[in-house]
N, C-alpha and C positions, 0 to 999 in steps of 0.2 A: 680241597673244594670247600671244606665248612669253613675254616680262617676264610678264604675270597667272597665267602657269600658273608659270612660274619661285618667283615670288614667295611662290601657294601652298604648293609643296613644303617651301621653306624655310623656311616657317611653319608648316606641320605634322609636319615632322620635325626640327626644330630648337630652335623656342624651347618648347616642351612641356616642364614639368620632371617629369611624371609618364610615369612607362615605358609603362603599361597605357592613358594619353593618345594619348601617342606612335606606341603600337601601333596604337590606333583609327584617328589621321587616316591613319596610312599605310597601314591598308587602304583603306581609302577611296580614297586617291589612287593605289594599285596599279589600284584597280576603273576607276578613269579613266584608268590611264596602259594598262590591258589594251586598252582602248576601243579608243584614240588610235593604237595600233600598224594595226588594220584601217582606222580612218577618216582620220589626219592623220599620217603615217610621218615627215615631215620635224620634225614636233615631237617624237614621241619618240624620234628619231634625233639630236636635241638633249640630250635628257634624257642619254638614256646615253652619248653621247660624254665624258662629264665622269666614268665612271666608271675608276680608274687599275686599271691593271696587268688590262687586261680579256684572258679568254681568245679563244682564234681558232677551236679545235678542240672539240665536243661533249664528247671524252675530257676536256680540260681544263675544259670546264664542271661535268661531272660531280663531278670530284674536288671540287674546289672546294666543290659544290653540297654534297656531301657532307661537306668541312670544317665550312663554315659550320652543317650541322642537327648533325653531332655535337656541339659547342661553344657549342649555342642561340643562335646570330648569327641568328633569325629577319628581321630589317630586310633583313641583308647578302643572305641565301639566295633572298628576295624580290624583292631587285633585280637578284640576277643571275639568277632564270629568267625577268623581264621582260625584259631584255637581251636573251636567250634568243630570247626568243619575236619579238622587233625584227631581231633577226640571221637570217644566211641557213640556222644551220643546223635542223635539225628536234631536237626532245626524240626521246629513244627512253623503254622502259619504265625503266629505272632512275632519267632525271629526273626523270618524274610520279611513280614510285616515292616517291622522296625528299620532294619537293613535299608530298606526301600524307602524308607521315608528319609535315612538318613544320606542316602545318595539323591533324592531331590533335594535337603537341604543344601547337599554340600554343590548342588549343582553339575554332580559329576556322572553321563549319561553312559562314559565309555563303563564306568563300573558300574554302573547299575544294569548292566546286559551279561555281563561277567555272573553277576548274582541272581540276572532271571534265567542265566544258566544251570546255575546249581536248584533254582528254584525246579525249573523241566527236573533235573534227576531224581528229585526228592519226592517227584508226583504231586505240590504243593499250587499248582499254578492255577488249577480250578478253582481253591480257594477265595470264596467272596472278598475278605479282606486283605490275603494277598494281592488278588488281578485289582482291587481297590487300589493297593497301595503302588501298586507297577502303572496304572494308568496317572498316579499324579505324580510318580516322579518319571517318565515319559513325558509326561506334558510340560514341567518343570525344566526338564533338562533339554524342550523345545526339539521335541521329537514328536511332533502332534500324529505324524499318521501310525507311528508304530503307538502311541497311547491310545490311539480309535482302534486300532486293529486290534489290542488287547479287550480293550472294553467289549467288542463288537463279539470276539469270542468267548466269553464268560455265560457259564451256562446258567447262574446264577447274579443277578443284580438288584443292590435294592438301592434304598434316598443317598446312602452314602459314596454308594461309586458313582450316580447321577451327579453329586453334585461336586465330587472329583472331576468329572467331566466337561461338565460345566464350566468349574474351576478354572479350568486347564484351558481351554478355547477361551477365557477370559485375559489369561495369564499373558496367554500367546498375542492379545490384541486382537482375536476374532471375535471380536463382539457380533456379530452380525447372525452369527451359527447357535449365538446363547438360547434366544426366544425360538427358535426351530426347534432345537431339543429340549428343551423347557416343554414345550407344546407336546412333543413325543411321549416325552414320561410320562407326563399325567395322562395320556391315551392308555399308554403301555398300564396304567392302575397304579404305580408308586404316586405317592403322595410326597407332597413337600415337607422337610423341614425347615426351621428359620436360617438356617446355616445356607441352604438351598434358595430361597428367596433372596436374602443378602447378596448370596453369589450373580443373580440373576439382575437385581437392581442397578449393582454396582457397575455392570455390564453395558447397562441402558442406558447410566450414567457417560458412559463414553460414545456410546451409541447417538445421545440425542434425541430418541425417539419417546417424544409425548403422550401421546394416546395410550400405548402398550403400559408404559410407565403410572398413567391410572387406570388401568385391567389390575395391574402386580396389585398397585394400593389397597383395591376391593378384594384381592387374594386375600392379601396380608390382614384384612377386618375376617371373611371368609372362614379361614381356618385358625385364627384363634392367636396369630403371633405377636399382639398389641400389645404385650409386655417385656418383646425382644428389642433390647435396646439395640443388639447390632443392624437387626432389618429396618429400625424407626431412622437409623444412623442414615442408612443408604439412601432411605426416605427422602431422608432430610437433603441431601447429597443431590440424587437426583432432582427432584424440582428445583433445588435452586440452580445446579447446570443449565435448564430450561427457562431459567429467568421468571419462574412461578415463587417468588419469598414467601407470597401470600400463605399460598397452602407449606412450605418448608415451612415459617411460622406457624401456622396452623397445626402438623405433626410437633415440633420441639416444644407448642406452651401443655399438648396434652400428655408428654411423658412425664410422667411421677419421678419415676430414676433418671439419671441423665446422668454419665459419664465423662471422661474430659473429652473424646471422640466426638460427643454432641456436642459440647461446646462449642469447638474448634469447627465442627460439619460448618455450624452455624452460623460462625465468623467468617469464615473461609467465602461460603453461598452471599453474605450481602459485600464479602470484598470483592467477588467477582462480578457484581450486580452492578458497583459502584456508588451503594450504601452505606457512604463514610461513618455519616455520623451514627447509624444502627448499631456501627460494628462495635462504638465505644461503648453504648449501655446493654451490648451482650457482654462485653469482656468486663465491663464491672460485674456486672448481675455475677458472672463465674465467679469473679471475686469473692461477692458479697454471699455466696454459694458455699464457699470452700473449699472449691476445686482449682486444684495449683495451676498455673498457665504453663503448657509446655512451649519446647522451641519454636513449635509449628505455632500456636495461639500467637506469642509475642512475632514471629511472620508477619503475621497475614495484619496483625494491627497497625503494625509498623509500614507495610507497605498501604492502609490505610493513611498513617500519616504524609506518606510520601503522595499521595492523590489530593491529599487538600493541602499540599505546600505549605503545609504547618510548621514550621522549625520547634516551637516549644514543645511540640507535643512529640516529634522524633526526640530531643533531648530528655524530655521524659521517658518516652520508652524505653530508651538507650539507659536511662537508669534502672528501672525495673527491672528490664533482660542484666542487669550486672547486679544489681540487687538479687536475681534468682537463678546467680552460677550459668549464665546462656551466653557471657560475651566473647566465648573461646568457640560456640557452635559456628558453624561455615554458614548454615541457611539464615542466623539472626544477622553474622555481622553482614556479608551479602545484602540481606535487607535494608540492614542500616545504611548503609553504600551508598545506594540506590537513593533510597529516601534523602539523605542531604546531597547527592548528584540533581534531584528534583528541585531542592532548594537552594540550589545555588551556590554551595557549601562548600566546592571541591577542595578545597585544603583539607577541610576534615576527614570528606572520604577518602583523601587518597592516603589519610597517615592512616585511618582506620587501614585500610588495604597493608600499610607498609608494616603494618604491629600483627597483621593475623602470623601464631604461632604456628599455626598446622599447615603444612602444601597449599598453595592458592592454587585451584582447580581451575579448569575452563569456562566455570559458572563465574566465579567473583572477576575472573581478568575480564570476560565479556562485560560484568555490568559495569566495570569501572572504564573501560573504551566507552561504552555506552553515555556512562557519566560525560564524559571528556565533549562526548559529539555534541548531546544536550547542550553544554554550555560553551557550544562555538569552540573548543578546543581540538580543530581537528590535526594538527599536528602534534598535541601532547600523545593525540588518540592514536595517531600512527606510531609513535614512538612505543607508546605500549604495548600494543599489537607488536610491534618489532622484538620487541622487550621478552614477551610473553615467549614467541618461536624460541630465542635465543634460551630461555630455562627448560626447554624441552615441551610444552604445556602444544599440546592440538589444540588447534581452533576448531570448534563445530560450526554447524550451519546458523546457530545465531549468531558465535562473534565474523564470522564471515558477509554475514545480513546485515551486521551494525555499521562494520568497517566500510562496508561499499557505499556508504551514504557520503564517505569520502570523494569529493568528485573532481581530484586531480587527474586530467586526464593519463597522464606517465602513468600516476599510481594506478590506475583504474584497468590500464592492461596489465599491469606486474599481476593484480590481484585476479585478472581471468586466467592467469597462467598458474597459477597455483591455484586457483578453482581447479581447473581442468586436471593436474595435477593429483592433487587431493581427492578425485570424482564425485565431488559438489557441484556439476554443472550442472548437472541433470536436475539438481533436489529444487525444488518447486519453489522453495524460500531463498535460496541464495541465486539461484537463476531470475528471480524476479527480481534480486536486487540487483543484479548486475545488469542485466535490461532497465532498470530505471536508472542507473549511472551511467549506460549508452544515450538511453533520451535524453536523460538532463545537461548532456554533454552534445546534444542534438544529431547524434550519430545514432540515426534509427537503423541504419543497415546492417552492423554490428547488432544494435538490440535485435531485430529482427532473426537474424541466425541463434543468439542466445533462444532466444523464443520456440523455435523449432527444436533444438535440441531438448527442452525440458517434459520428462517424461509425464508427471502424472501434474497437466497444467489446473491450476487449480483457478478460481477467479481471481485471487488476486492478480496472478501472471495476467492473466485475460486483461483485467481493468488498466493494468501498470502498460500494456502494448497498446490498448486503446488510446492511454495517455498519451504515449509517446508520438503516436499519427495525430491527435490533438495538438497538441506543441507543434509540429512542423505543419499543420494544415493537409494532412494527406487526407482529404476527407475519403476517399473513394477507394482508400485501403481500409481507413476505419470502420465504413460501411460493410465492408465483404468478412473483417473478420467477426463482427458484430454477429451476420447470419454463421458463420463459419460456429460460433457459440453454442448460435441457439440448436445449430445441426446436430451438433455434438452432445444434444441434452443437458447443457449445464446453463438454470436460471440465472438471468444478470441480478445484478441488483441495483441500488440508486447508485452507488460509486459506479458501476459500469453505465449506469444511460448518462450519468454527467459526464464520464470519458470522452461517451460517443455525441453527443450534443455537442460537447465543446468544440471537437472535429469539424461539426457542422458547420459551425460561427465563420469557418474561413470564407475570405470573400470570393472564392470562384467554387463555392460547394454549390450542388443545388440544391434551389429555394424549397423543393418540396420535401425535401430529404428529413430536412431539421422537424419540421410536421408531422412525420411519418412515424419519428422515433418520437416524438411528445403523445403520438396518439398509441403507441405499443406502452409507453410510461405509463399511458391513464388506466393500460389495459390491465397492467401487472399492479394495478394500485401504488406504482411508484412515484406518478407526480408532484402530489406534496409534500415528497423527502424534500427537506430545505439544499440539499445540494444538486440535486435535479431542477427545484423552481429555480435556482440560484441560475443554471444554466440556463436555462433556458429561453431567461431576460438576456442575458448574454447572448444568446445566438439570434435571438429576432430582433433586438438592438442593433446587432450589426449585421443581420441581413435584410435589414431596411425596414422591418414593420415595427416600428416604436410601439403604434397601435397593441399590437397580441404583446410584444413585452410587457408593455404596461398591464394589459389586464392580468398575466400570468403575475406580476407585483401586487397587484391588487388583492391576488385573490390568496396569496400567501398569508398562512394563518401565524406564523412566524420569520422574520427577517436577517438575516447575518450582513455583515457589513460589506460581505460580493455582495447583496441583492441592492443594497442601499446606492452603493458605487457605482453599477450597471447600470443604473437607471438614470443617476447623473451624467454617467459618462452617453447613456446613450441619446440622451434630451438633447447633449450639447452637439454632438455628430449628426444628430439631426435640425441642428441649427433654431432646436425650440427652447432655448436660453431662458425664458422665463419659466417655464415648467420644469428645468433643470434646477435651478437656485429654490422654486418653491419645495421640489422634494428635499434640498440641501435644511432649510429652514424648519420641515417636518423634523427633519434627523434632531436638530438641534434643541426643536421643542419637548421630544423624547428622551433628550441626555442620552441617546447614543456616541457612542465612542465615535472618533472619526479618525482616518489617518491620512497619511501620503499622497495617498490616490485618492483619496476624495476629491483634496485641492484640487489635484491635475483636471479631473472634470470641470468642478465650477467654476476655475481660470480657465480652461478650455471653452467652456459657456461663454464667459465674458467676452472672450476674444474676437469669438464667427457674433456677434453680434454688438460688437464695437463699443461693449459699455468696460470703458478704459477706468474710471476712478472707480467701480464696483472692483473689478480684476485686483487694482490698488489693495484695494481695503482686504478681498481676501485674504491675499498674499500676507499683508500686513499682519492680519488675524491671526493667519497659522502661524507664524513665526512665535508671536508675541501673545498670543492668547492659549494656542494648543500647543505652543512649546514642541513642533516638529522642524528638525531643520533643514531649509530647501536643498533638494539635489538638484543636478544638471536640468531632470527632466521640467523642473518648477520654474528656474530659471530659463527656460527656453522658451514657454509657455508664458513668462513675462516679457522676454524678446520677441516671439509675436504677436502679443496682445499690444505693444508701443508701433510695433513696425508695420503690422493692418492698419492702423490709424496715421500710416505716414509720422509720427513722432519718432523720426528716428535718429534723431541724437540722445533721447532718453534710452533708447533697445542697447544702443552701442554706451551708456553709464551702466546699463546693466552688467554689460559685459565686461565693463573695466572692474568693475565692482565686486563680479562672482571668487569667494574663496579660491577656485580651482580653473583652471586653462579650458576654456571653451572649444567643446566639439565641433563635429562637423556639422551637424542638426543644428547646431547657434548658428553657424557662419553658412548653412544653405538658407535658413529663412530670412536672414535680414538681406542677401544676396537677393531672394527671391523679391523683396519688400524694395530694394534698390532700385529693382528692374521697372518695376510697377511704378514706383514714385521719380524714375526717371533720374536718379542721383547717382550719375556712372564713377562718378568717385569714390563715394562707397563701395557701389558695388565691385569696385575692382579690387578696395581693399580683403572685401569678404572674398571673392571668386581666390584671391593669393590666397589667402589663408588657407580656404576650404581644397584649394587644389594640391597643397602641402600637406595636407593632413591624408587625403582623398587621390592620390596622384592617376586614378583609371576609372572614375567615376565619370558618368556624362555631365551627369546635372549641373556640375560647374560650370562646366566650357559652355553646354548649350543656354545656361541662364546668361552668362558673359556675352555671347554671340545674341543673344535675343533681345537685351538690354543694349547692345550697341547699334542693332538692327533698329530697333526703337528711335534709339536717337539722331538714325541718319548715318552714324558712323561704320560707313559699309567695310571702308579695309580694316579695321582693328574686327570686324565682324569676319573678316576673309584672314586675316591671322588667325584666331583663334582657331577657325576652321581647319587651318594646315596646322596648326599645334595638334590639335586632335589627330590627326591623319598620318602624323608625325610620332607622335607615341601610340596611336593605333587604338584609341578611345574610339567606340562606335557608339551612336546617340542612341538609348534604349529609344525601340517603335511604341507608339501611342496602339495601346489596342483598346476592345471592348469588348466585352461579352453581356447576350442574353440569354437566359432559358425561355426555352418555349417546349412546351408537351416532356418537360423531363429530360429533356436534351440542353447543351449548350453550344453554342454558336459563338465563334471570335469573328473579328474584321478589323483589318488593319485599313491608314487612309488609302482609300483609292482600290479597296478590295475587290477582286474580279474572280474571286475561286468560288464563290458560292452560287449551290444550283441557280440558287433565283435572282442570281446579277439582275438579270435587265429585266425582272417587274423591282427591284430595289433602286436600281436606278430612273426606272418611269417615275416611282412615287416621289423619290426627290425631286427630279423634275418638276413633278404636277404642284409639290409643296413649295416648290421655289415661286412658282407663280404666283401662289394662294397668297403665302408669305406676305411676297412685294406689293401684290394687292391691299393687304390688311396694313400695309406703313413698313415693311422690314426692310433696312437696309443692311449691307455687308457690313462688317468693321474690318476692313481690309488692314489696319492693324496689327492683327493678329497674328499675318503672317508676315515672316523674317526673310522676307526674301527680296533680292533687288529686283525686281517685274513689273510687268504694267497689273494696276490696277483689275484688269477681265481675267487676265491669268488667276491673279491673288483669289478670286472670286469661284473659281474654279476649284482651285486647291481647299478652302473652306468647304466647299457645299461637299467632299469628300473626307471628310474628317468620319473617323472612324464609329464614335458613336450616332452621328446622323445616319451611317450606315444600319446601323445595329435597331433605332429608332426605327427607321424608313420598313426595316423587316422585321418588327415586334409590332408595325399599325397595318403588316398584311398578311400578318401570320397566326394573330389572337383576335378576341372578340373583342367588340369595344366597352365592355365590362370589367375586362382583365387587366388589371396595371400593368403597364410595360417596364421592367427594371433593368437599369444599363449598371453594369461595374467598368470603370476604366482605368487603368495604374497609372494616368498621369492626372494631373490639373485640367479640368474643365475649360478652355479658353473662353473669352468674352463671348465672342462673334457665338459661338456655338451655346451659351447660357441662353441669350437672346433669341436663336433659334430654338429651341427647345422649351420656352415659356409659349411661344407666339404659334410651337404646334399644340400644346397640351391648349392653347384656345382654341385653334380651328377645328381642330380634330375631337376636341372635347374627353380626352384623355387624361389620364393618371400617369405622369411619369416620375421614374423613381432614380437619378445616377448618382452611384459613390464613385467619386474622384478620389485620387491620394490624397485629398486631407477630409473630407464630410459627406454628407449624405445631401442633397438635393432635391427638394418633391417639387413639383413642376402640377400646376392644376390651375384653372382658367387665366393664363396668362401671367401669372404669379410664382416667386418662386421662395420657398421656406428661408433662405439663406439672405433675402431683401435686399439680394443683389450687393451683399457685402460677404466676399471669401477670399 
């Protein structure tokens, strides 16, 4: 039996070439060799006989014991309080003391129950210092309720086991329990010491909480701890997590001594602030101090460099950190990474990456994915990621968060499946990325289940689903979870009202909704976040009130180039062209930036208001002045600004002319431009085109049909027909919708479902008369159809938004604008009716057709009867 246990040992603490191995079997065989002392004495009186230079006296065990946990000899410390415990003398409280400390170091909770075992036998557990030292390595070894159930039974407690405790619910990340017993003690009559406070700052530090955090301050003056540099540290530490530098500077210029810990507090609170350039004349001053920069200092400055996309000054660093032995540390080069991934760099990072000596952990392969995304490399990025699995390296919930920014759809389910896998779905950060790889991919029903499943949804998940109902227009899901938010206790913020405003913007949301949530933003003092005002031009620009966009532009104290855009784009949707190009002209006189989509507006200005050689000269500008070069969408926006003007052999040089094969959106508006200008020879060119591109689209066949109907040309109008009927194209229905009292209402032509048919059809009756009275004649034009004349006349006076009109002038007061949305084009005959009611009637009316907005007020119409 001694050879077999001999043999053991020797094999588990010897031939092991891994430490944390090593450490395993020898607890193990401590747990057997504890055993062997009560049941086989003569064997483990073998065991330790072989230990050299052994002590005789407790005093000497003690020191010793002592040596070995200061100098982390955990093996050595181990075997000599088994020694210990085989010998004749007894442990008093300083060995289990020690004991205790050295099993919260080593992090091991199974043995440290093993020795508050022997501690019970010894009668030693009452002791103040002992049950001290078993509550911090219980709370260490993340055993929080058996380290409160010790504490709680100690008949005896003073500042030090308090702030063990403390400690220890700090350790564990219950910050929230720290200032509840903080508050206790000092009930209970212990007084604080600075070690006590520190613990308690550092706490609040994660906590967040401000107020409390200057309660502690006036402690810290209070009792006299103004020369502890670790509680000034914490100081320092917390106010600047709170975004207070003022007073962090304020404690760091009045400590006399300062440590490299202050330094670093220092540097660390204005790089999290985003106090670049602060951070450099702290980390001279250290300099010019005499306080060495550690790995963590050259950190946080370097990632400084990396925020103001400095290269020189990352290359600097990069020498310093190698000038002071830091370029083999994992968090310097990491940093460095990062910082030339920021600038653009990525050659450099990635040899930095391919030269780190030591194991490349889950931290450097995320930032260099990270890098890769930054700089549009998302297939190097996947390869890495691929790369990474393949050397054994786990993804955590950041490189899982970075990678989904990936938006191949294939890829984007491989990667829900090893979410799922991996049990990342749930974590609130990579669930919120994978729900914003479902919306950016427009698959909110996917996002939407992600969404449900994540357990502790935090706002960003919130904002990122509101997003997503934004993007598709689902106003009235966004709405519901909006309250679903507020239900649940969790404040929005400006990123969540722009979510949900943006929701609003869609054209069949209601009008009062987008209101609703502007006047909850005014409530929460959210309004003049610039991403909320930004919205919000956006959403009354395109729900018809130019008016409130505008003042909400107005009254912004700061502008981004949405707000700039939004107002261009929405001057020209509303057909106010010259109010459009003079905000353009503002931008310019300001030297603000301008880009892509600016153009799109002010050529869009140009166009609904037929100023053709301005349209030119933009165009002309952006190219050649702002050096942007036109996409499809610019050049289409040229093809209709020639082909509303009837110039349509210039629209079709445009076309010859574009770098790249022209869309369907080219070849439906010159089609459309055909039909109007009456040139069926084009137009059949564009209807081929767009019907090969488009082959189940109406719009084609019915522009073709409608332009041949125009011309007289009834059978090629009666082919088409059976073409359509033939491949099973159904011609989208002309609707309209109005709000009235917070409801909407649709009507198709010749609608008879609605309660009040026939007062809706009295009033057009009654209008028809007034009408004909005031000079209005039909433009039997309008309709495609072979018929007489009274039929045609018929068919108009039921067009869907006369409908919708007829029961917005008997359903509101006549105070209240009447606003019509309809998804098709406004036809002539019904423009003309709807000028000739806003005179009789003395009304405000508002319709968006599929290309603009139309205000309609004493006979007059925004649009000057050119769309």
């Amino acid at each position: 039996m001694n050879m077999k246990l001999n043999s053991s040992l020797t094999t588990l603490t010897n031939t092991s070439k891994n430490p944390f191995f090593r450490f395993i079997h020898y607890s193990i065989s401590l747990k057997f060799i504890s055993n062997t002392v009560l049941c086989v004495p003569h064997i483990a009186h073998n065991l330790f006989d072989k230990i050299p230079h052994r002590p005789t006296t407790l005093k000497e065990h003690n020191q010793l014991l002592f040596s070995y946990s200061r100098d982390k000899q955990t093996k050595e410390a181990l075997n000599l309080f088994v020694s210990l415990l085989h010998s004749s003398l007894q442990p008093d409280e300083s060995t289990l003391s020690c004991v205790f400390n050295i099993c919260a170091g080593s992090l091991d909770g199974k043995l440290g129950r093993q020795v508050h075992c022997q501690c019970v036998k010894f009668g030693l557990v009452d002791h103040v210092s002992v049950g001290t030292s078993l509550v911090d390595m219980y709370m260490k070894t993340e055993n929080v309720n058996d380290g409160r159930r010790v504490f709680d039974e100690m008949g005896e407690r003073n500042v030090v086991s308090w702030t063990s405790l403390l400690a220890g619910y700090s350790w564990n990340g219950l910050y929230g329990y720290v200032w509840e017993l903080f508050c206790q003690m000092q009930y209970e009559g212990v007084l604080p010491n600075r070690y006590t406070v520190s613990t308690v700052i550092a706490a609040l530090v994660n906590e967040g909480v401000v107020g409390i955090g200057l309660q502690v301050h006036a402690m810290v003056v209070k009792h006299g701890f103004e020369e502890a540099i670790p509680v000034f540290n914490s100081l320092i530490s917390l106010y600047s997590r709170l975004g207070m530098l003022r007073d962090a500077r304020d404690v760091f210029d009045k400590m006399e001594i300062r440590d490299w810990v202050t330094w670093n507090s220092m540097i660390a609170g204005y790089v999290r602030n985003g106090q670049d350039l602060e951070v450099f004349e702290i980390f001279n001053k250290m300099q010019l101090a005499g306080v060495k920069p550690t790995h963590m200092t050259f950190a946080s400055v370097i990632k400084s460099c990396a925020s103001l996309r400095e290269l020189a000054l990352v290359k600097l660093m990069q020498c310093k950190a190698l000038k002071s032995g830091f370029t083999t540390d994992q968090i310097v080069i990491t940093a460095l990474m990062v910082a030339l991934s920021k600038c653009k760099e990525m050659d450099d990072a990635l040899s930095l990456f391919s030269l780190m000596e030591e194991g490349k952990n889950v931290v450097s392969w995320t930032a260099m994915i990270s890098g890769c995304l930054q700089n549009g490399g998302n297939d190097q990025a996947v390869n890495l990621f691929s790369q990474m699995r393949r050397e054994g390296v786990k993804p955590n919930h950041f490189t899982y968060s970075a990678i989904l920014t990936v938006h191949y759809p294939v890829f984007v389910s491989e990667m829900h499946a090893e979410v799922i896998k991996t049990n990342y779905e749930r974590s609130s950060s990579v669930g919120t990325a994978l729900l914003d790889a479902y919306v950016k991919l427009g698959n909110t029903i996917d996002a939407v289940k992600v969404f449900e499943i994540i357990e502790a949804k935090d706002l960003m998940a919130w904002s990122a689903m509101l997003a997503g109902y934004a993007q598709t227009g689902e106003t009235e899901e966004a709405a519901k979870l909006f309250h679903q938010l507020i239900k649940e206790g969790i404040k929005p913020n400006e990123f969540t009202f722009s979510s949900v405003i943006n929701a609003c913007a869609s054209p069949t949301a209601a009008a009062e909704q987008g209101k609703q949530f502007h006047a909850y933003a005014i409530k929460m003092r959210l309004n003049n976040a610039l991403c909320v005002s930004s919205a919000l031009v956006t959403m009354y620009a395109k729900r018809g009130n130019i008016d409130s966009a505008h003042e909400v532009f107005k009254r912004q104290k700061e502008r981004d180039l949405v707000s700039w855009n939004s107002m261009i784009s929405g001057y020209s949707q509303h057909g106010q062209a010259k109010k459009a190009l003079e905000v353009f002209d503002e931008m310019q006189k300001r030297n603000m930036d301008v880009d892509a989509v600016t153009f799109i507006g002010v050529i869009t200005a140009c166009t609904h208001a037929g100023l053709v050689e301005k349209g030119q000269k933009y165009f002309n500008s952006m190219i050649n002045d702002h050096h942007i070069n036109p996409t499809m969408k610019h050049y289409s926006c040229m093809i209709d600004l020639y082909s509303r003007a009837g110039m349509l052999e210039k629209a079709m040089g445009i076309i010859n002319e574009m770098p790249f094969p022209p869309g369907a959106t080219v070849w439906r508006t010159l089609l459309g431009a055909a039909r109007v200008h009456r040139n069926v020879e084009l137009g059949e060119l564009a209807a081929e085109k767009l019907i090969s591109l488009q082959p189940e689209d109406s719009a084609a066949y019915v522009l073709l049909s409608n332009m041949y109907a125009a011309a007289g040309n009834w059978q090629e109008r009666t082919n088409v027909r059976k073409l359509m009927d033939k491949r099973k194209v159904k011609k989208e229905p002309g609707y309209s919708w109005i709000e009235v009292k917070n409801k909407t209402y649709s009507f198709l032509a010749g609608d008879l479902t609605h309660p009040l048919s026939n007062q809706i059809y009295s009033k057009l009756s009654e209008l028809s008369i007034r009408l004909k009275d005031a000079g209005y004649q039909p433009d039997t034009k309008n309709v495609f159809h072979d018929i007489e004349d009274e039929q045609k006349e018929t068919i108009l006076s039921h067009h869907s938004e006369r409908l919708a009109i007829a029961f917005g002038l008997i359903a509101t007061p006549p105070e209240i604008p009447i606003q019509i949305v309809k998804n098709l084009r406004v036809c002539g005959d019904c423009h003309n009716f709807t000028k000739l009611v806003s005179l009789v009637e003395q009304r405000y009316i508002v319709v968006r057709d599929s290309n603009r907005f139309h205000h309609f007020k004493d006979g007059l119409c925004s649009c000057g009867d050119y769309w």
